[in-house]
BAKOLVO-378091 format. One line per 8 residues: number of its first residue (from 0); their letters; for each residue x, z, y of N, C-alpha, C. Coordinates in Angstrom, 3 decimals. Example, Ala and Ser with C-alpha at 12.3 -4.5 7.8 and 13.67 -1.06 7.14 Angstrom:
REM BAKOLVO-378091
0	AS	13.190:7.800:-5.690:12.300:7.800:-4.500:13.200:7.800:-3.300  12.850:7.080:-2.250:13.670:7.140:-1.060:12.900:7.870:0.030
END
This chain:
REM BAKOLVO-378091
0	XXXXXXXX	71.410:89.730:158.064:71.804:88.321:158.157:72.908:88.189:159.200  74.087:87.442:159.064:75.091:87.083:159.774:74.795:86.003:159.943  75.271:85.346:161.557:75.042:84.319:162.089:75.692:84.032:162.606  76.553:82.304:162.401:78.121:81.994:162.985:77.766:80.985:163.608  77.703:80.989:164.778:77.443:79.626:165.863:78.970:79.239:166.616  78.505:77.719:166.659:79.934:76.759:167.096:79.567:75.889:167.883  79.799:76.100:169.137:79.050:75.183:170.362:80.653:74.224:170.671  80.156:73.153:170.813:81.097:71.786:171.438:80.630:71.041:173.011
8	XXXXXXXX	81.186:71.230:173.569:80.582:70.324:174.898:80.570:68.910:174.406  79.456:68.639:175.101:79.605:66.345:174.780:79.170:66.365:176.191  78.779:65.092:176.203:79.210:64.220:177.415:77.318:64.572:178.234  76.408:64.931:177.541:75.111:65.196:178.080:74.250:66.438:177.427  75.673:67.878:177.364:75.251:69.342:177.106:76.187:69.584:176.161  75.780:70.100:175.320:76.471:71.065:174.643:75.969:70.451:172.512  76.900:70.962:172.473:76.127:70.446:170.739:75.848:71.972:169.871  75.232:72.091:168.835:75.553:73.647:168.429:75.136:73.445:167.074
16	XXXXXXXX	75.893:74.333:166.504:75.459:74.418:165.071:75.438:75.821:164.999  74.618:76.299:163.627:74.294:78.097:163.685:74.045:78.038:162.342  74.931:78.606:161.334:75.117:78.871:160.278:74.613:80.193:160.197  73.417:80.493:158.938:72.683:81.693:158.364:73.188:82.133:157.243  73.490:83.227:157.535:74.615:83.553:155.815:73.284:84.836:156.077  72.793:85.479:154.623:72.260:86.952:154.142:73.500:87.557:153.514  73.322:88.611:153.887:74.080:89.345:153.811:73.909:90.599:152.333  73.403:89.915:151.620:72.354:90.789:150.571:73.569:90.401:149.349
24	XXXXXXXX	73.965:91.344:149.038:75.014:91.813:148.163:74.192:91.141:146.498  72.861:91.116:146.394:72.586:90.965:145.574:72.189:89.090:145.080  73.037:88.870:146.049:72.749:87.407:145.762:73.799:86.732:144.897  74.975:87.978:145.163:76.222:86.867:144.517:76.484:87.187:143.093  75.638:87.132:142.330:75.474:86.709:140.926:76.103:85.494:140.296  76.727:85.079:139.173:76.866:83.635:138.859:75.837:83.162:138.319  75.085:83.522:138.098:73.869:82.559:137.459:73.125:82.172:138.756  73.309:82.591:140.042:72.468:82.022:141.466:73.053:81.138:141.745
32	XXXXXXXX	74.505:80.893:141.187:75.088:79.882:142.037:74.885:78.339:141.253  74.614:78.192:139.713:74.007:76.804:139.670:75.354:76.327:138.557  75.934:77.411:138.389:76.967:77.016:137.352:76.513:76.238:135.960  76.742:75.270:134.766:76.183:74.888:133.985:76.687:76.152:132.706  76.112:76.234:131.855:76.605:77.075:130.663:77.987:76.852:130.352  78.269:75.435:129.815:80.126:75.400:129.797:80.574:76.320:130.895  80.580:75.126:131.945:81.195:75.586:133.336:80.907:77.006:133.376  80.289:77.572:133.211:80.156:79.431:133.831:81.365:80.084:133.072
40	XXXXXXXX	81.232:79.276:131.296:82.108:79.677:130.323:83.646:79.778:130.895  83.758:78.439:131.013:85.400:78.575:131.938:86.163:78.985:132.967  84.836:79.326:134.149:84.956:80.137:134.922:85.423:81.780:134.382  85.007:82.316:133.876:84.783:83.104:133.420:86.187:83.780:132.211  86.953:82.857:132.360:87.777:82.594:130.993:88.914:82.693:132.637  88.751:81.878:133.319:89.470:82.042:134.422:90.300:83.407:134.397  88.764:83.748:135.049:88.932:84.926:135.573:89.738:86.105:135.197  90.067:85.884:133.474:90.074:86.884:132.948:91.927:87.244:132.568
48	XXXXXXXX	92.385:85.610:133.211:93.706:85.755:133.139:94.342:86.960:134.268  95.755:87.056:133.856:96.532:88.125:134.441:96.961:87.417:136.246  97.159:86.202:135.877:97.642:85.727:137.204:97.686:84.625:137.605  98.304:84.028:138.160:97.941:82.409:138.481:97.005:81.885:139.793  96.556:81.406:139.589:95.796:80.405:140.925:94.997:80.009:140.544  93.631:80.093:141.445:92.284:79.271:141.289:92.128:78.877:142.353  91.558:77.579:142.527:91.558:77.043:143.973:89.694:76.156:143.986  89.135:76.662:145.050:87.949:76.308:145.087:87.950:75.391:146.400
56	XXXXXXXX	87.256:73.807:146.505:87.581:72.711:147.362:86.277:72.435:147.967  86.029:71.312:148.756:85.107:71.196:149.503:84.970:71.354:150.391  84.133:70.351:151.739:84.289:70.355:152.912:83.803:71.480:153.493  83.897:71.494:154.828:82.700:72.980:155.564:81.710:72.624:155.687  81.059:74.086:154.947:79.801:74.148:154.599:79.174:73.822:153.486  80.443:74.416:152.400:79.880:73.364:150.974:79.726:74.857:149.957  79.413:76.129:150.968:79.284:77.202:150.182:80.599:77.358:149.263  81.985:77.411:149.486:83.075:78.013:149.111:83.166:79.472:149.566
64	XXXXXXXX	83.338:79.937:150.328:83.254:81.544:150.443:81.835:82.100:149.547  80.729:81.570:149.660:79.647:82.210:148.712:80.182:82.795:147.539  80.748:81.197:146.765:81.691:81.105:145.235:82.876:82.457:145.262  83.716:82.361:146.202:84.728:83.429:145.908:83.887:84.850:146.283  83.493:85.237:147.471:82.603:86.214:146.980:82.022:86.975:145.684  81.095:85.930:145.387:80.858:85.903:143.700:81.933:86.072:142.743  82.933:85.544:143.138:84.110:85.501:141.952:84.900:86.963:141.987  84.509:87.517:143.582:85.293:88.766:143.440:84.497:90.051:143.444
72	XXXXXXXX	83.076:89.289:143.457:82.259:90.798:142.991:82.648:90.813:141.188  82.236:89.849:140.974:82.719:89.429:139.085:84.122:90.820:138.954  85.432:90.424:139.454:86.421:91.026:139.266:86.741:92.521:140.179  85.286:93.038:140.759:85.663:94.046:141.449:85.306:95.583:140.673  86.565:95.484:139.747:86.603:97.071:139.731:87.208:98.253:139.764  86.918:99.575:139.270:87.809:100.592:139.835:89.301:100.486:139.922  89.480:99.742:138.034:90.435:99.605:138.084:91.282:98.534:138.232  90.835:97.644:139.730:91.641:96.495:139.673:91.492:96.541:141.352
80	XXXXXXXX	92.788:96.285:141.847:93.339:96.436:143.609:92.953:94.636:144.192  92.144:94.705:144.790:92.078:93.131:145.642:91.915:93.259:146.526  93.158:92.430:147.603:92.870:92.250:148.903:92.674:91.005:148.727  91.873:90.733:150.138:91.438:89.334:150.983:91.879:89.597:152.489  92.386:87.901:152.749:92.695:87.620:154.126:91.693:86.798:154.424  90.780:87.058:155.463:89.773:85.632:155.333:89.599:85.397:157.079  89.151:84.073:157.316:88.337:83.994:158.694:87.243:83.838:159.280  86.137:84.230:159.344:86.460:85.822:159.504:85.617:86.328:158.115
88	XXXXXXXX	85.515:87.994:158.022:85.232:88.551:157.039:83.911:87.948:156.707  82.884:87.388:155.873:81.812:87.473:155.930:81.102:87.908:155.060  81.669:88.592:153.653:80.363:89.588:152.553:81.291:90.471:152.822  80.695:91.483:152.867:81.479:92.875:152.924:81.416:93.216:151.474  82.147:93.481:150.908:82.039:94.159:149.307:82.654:95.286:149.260  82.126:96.377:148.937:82.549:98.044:148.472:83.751:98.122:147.758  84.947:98.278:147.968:85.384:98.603:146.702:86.753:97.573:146.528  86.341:96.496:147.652:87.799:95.257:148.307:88.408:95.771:149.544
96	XXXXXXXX	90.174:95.597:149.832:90.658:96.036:150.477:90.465:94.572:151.800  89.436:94.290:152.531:89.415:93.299:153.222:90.153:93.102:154.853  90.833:91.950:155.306:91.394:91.799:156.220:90.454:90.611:156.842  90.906:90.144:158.160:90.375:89.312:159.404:91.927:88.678:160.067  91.815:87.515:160.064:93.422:86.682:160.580:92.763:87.292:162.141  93.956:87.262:162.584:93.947:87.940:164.244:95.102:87.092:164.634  95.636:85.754:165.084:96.416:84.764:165.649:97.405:85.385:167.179  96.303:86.054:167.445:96.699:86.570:168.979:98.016:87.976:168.544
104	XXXXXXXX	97.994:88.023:167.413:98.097:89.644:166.864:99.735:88.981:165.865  99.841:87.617:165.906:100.349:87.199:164.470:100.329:87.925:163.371  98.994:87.827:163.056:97.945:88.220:161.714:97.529:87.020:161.118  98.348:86.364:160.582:98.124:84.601:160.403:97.958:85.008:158.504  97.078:84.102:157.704:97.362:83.669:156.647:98.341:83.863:155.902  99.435:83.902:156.649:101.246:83.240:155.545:101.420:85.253:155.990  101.476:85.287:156.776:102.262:87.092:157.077:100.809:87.769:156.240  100.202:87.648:156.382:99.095:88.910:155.822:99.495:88.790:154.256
112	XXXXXXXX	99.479:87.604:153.748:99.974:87.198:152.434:102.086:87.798:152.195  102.283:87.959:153.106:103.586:88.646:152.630:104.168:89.847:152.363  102.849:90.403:153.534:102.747:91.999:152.989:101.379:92.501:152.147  100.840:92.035:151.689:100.006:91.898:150.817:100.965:92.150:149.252  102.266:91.886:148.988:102.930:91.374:147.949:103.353:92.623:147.664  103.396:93.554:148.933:103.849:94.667:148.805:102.877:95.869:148.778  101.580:95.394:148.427:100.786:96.605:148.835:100.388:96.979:147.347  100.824:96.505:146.134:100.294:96.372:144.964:99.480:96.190:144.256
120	XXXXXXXX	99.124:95.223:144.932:97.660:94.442:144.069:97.137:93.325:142.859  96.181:93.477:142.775:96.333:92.747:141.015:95.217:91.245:141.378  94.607:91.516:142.495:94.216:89.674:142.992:94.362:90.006:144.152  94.368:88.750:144.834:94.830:88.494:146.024:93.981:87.107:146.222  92.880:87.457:147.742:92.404:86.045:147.867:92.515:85.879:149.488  92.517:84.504:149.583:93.300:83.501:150.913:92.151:83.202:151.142  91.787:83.114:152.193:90.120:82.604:152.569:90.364:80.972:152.488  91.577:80.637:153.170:92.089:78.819:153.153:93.512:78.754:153.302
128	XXXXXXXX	93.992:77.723:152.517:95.284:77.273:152.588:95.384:75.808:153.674  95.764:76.208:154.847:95.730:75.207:156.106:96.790:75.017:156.414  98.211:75.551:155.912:99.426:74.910:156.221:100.606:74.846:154.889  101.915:74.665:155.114:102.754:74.440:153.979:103.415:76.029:153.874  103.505:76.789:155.203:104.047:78.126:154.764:102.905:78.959:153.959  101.643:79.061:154.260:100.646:79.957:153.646:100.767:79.418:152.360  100.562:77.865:151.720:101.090:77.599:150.837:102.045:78.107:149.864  103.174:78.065:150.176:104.229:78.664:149.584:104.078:79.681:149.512
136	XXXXXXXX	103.979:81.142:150.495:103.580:82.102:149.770:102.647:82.227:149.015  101.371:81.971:148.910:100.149:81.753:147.940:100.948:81.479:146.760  101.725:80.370:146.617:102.256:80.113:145.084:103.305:81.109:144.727  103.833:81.855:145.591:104.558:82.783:144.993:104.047:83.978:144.883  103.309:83.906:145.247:102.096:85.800:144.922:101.767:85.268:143.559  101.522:83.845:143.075:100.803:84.071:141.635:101.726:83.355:140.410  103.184:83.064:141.032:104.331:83.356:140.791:104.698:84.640:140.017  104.759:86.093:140.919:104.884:87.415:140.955:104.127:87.777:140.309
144	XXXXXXXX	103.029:87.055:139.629:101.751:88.185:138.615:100.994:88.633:139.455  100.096:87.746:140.331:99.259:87.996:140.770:98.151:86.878:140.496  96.686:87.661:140.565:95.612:86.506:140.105:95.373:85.869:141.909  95.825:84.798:142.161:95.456:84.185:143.743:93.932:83.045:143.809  93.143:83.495:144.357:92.519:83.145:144.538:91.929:82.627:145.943  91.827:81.051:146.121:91.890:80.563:147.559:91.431:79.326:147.405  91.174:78.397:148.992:90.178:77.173:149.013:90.900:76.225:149.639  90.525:74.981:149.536:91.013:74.380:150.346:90.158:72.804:150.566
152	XXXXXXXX	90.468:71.981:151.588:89.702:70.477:151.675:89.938:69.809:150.848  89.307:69.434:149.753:89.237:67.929:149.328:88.388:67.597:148.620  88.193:66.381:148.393:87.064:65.177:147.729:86.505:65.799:146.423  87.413:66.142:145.450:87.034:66.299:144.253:88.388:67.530:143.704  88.044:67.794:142.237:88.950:68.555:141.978:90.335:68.447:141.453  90.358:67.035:141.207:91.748:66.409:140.755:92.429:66.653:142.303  92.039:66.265:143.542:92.097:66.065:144.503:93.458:66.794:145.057  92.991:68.375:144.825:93.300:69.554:145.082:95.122:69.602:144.687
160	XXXXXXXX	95.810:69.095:143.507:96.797:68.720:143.060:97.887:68.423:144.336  97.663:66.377:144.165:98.278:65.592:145.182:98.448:66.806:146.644  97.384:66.852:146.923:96.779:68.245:148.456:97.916:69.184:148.323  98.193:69.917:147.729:98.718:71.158:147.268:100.416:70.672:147.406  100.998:69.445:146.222:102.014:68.844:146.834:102.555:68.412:148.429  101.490:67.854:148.700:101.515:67.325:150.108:101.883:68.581:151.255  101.270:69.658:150.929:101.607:70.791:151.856:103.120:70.964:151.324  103.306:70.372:150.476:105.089:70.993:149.996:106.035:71.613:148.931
168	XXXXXXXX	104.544:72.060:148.254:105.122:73.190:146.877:105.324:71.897:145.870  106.397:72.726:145.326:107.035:71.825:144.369:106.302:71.797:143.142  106.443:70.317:142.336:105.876:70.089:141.290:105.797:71.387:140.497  107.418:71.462:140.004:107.333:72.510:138.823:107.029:73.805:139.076  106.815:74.444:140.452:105.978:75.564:140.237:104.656:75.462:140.633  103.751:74.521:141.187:102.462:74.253:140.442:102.086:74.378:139.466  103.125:73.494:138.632:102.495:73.729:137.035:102.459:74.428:136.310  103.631:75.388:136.852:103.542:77.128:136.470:102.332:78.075:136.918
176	XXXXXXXX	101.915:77.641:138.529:100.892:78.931:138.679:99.171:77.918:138.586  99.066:77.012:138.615:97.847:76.298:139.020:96.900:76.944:137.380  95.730:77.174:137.519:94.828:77.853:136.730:93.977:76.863:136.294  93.407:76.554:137.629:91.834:75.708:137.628:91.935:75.856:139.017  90.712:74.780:138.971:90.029:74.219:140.321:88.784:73.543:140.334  87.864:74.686:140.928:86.185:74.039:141.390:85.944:72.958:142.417  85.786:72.206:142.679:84.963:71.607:143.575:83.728:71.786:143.929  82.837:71.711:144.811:81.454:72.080:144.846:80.641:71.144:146.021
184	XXXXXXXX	79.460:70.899:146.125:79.151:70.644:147.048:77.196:71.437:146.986  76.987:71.601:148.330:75.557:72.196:148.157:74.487:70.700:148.351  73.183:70.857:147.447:72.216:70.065:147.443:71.152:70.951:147.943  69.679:70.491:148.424:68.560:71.129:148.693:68.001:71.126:147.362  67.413:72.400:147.406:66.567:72.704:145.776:65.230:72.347:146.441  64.197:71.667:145.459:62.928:71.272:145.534:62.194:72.085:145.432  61.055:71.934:146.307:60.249:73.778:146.677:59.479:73.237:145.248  59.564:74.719:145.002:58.528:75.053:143.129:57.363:74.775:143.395
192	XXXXXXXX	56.705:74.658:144.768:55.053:74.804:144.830:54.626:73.512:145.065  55.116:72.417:145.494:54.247:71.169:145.890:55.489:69.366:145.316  56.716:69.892:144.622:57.583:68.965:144.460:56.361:68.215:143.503  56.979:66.707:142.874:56.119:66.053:142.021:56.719:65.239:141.035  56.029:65.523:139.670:56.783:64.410:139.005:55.695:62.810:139.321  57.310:61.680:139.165:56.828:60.570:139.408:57.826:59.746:138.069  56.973:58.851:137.264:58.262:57.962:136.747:59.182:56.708:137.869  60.111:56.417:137.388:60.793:55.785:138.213:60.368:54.446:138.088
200	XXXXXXXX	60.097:53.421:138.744:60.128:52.179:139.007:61.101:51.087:139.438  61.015:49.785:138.563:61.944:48.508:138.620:62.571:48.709:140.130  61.688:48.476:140.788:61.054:48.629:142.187:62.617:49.450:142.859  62.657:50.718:142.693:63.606:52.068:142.817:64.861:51.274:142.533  65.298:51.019:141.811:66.443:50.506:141.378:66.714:49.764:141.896  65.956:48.513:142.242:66.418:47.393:143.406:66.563:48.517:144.766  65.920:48.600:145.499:65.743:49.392:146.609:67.695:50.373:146.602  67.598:50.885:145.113:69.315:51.732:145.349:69.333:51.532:144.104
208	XXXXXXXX	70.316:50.162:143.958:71.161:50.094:142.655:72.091:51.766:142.007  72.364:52.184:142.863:73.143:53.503:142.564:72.586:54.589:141.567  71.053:54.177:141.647:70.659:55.119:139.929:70.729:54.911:138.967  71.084:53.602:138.582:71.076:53.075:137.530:72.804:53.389:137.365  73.712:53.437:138.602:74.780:53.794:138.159:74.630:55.860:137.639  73.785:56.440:138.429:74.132:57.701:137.819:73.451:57.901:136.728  72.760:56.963:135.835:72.279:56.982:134.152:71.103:56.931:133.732  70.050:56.793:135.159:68.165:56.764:135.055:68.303:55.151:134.596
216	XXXXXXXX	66.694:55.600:133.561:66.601:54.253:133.411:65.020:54.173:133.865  64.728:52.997:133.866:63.545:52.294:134.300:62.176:53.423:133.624  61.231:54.173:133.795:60.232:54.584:133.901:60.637:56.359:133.137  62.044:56.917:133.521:62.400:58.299:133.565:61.965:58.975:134.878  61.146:59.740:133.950:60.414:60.801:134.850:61.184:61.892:136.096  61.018:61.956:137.245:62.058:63.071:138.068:60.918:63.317:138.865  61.427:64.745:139.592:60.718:65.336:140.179:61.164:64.681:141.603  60.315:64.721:142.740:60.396:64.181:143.970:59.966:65.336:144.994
224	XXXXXXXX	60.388:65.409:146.493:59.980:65.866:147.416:58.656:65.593:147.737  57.977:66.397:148.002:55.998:66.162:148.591:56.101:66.865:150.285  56.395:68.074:150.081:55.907:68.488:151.756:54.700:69.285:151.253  54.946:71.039:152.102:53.952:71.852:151.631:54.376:72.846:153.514  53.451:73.753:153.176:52.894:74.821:154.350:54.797:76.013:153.984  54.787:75.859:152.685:56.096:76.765:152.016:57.290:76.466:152.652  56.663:75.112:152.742:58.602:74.501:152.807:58.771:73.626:154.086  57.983:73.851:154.991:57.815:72.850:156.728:57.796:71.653:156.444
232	XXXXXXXX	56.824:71.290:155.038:56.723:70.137:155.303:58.406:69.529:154.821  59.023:69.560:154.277:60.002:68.916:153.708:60.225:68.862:152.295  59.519:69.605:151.843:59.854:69.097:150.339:61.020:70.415:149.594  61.604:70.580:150.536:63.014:71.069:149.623:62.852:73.061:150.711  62.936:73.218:149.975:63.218:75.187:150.083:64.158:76.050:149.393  65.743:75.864:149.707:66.816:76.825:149.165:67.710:75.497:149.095  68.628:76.578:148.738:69.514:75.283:148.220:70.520:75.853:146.943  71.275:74.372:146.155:71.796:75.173:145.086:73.481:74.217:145.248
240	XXXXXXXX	74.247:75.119:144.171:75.897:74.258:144.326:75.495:73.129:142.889  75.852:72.035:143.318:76.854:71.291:141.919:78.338:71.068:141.991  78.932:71.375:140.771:80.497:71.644:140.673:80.835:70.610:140.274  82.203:71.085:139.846:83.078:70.170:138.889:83.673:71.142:138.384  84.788:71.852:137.543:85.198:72.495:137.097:86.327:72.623:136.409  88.017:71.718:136.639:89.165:71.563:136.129:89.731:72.502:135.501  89.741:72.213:134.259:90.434:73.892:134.465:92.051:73.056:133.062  93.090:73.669:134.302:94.782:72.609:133.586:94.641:72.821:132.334
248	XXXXXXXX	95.052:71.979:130.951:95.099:71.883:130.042:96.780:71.900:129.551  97.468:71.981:129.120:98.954:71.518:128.828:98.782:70.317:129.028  98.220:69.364:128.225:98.340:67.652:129.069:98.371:67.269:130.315  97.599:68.177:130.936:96.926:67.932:131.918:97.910:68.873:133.237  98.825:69.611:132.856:99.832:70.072:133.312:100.663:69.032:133.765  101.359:68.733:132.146:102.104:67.255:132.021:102.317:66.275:132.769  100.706:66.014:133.734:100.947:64.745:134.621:100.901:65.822:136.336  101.665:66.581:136.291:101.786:67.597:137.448:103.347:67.312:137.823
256	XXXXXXXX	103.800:66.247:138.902:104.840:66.400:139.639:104.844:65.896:140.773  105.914:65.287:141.408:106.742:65.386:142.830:105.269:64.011:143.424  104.941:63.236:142.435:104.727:61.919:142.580:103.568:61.959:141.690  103.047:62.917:141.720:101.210:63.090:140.999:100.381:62.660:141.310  99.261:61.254:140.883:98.452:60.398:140.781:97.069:61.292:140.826  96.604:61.526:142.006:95.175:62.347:141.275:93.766:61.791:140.545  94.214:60.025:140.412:93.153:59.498:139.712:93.456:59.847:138.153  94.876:60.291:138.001:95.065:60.177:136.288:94.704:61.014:135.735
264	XXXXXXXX	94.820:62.480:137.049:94.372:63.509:136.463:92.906:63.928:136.088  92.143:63.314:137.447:90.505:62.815:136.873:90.534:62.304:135.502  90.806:61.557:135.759:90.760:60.615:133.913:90.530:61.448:133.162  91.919:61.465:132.503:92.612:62.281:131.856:91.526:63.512:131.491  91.447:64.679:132.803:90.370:65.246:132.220:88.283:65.258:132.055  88.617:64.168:132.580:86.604:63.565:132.440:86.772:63.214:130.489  88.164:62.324:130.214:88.239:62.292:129.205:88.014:63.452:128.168  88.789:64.891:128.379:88.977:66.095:128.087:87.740:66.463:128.017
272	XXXXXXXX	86.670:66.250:128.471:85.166:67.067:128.727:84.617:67.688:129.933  85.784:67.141:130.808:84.920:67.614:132.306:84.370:67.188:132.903  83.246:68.560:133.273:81.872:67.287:134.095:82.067:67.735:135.254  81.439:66.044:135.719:81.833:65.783:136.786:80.931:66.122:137.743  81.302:66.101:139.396:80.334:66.701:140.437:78.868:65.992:140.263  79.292:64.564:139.653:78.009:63.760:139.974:76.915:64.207:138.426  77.821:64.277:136.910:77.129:64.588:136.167:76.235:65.858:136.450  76.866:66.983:136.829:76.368:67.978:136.979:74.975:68.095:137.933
280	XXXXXXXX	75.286:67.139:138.990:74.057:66.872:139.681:72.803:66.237:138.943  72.939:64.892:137.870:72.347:64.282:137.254:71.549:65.271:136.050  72.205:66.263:136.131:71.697:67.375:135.254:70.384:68.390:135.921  71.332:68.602:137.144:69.839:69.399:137.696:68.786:68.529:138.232  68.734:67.096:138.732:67.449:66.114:138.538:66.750:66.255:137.679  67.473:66.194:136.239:66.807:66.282:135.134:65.694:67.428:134.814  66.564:68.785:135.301:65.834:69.641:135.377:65.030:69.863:136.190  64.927:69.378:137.098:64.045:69.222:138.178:64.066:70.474:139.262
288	XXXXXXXX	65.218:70.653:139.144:65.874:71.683:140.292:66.002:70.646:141.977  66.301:69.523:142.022:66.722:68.915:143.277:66.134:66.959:142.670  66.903:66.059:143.922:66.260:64.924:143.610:67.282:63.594:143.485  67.301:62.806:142.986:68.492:61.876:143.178:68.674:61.720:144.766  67.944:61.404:145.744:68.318:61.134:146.983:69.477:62.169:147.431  69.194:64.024:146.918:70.584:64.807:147.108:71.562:64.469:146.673  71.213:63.823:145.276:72.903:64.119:144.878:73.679:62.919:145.231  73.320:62.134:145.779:73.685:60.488:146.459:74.068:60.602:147.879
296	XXXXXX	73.487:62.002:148.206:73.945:62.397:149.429:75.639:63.370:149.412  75.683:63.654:148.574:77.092:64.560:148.613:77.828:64.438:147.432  77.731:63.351:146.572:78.443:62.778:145.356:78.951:61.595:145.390  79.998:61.090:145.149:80.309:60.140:145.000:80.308:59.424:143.662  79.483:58.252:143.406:79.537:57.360:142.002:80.500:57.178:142.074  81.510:57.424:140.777:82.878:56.850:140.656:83.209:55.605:139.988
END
């Protein structure tokens, strides 16, 4: 187990957070990560292109390095060269040529990515795109015929677009290298041993109009948090991702320039068949993987 702690002074001690990553190679499967059957499909279809860009979004701590991990055990083999620049390393994988940004060293993002171009490799992944130069090279490694694979902040996956402009790269070679783009956010999974089904009540709906916006109706059955000896008394034990899953269409290219709307591109593709962070959540309720209170916690009703 790796353990990344981040202490802040405040005004009466110290604050700390301590992130638990396992280190168990055998976790990064795609079927652990909560993908839906489409969605795994297109992922997967991704992957299989020669080059281009995939860009995976979401705040810290929304399990994005898990996802690329996974995405590059998927693509790790004899015969295929991948480096990573990341901060810092955290799955070690057999068989990847892996780097660590070193700032003090100018070992930054944008330079590791420039000689990277030259080392001959067939993916190339950016742990984060945090400025307009790492940017630009990123789009020109998958420019050059390279598969780039990298993350970055935002809301949703249309998001990622406008974002990507804003650092600077020009419309028309976006629309040349952009692939797809995940969004993700993590929910608590409901412990298997003591969760409960309950039907829903009038009652519920007054209390949070907002279920009735994500599609429950009045006496649909969901599973709920109880509290067991398993799970400390909280109800919830693990946790799982819900996505979103863009993946550019030629139309959906089309509305890719200088002055790109990222509500049109939502549209546009929710219209197309993409589900959305919140459907996907409304899906595992159903299944009784997690509970509406999660997905209300890290989804936005649109």
């Amino acid at each position: 187990i790796d353990i990344r702690v981040a202490i802040m002074p405040t005004q009466h001690g110290e604050s700390c957070v301590i992130r638990i990553l396992p280190k168990d190679r055998g976790l990064l499967v795609v079927e652990k990560l909560g993908f839906s059957e489409p969605d795994e499909a297109k992922l997967r279809r991704l992957l299989k292109l020669p080059h281009g860009m995939v860009v995976i979004t979401g705040p810290t701590g929304s399990g994005k390095t898990t996802t690329l991990a996974t995405i590059l055990s998927i693509l790790n083999e004899p015969s295929r060269k991948i480096l990573t620049i990341e901060d810092p390393v955290e799955y070690e994988l057999p068989g990847v040529n892996q780097s660590q940004i070193k700032p003090a060293i100018g070992l930054t993002f944008a330079t590791a990515l420039r000689s990277f171009v030259r080392q001959d490799p067939d993916v190339i992944m950016v742990g984060e795109i945090r400025d307009s130069e790492t940017a630009h090279v990123a789009v020109h490694a998958a420019l050059t015929g390279h598969l780039v694979l990298t993350t970055l902040h935002t809301e949703t996956a249309a998001a990622a677009v406008p974002r990507l402009l804003d650092l600077g790269v020009e419309g028309y070679l976006l629309r040349s290298v952009l692939r797809g783009v995940i969004a993700q956010r993590l929910v608590r999974q409901l412990c298997e041993r003591c969760k409960a089904a309950r039907p829903l009540a009038t009652a519920d709906f007054a209390e949070d109009p907002r279920l009735a916006a994500l599609g429950f109706k009045a006496d649909e059955i969901i599973q709920e948090p109880c509290g067991c000896e398993r799970c400390g008394g909280t109800g919830y034990r693990g946790r799982l991702g819900v996505f979103e899953l863009l993946e550019l269409s030629n139309e959906l290219r089309e509305l890719v320039g200088e002055r790109t709307d990222g509500l049109k591109i939502d549209t546009m593709a929710i219209r197309s068949g993409m589900t959305t962070m919140l459907d996907d959540g409304v899906a595992k309720c159903r299944a009784g993987l997690t509970s509406p209170a999660e997905i209300l916690r890290v989804a936005t009703v649109r």
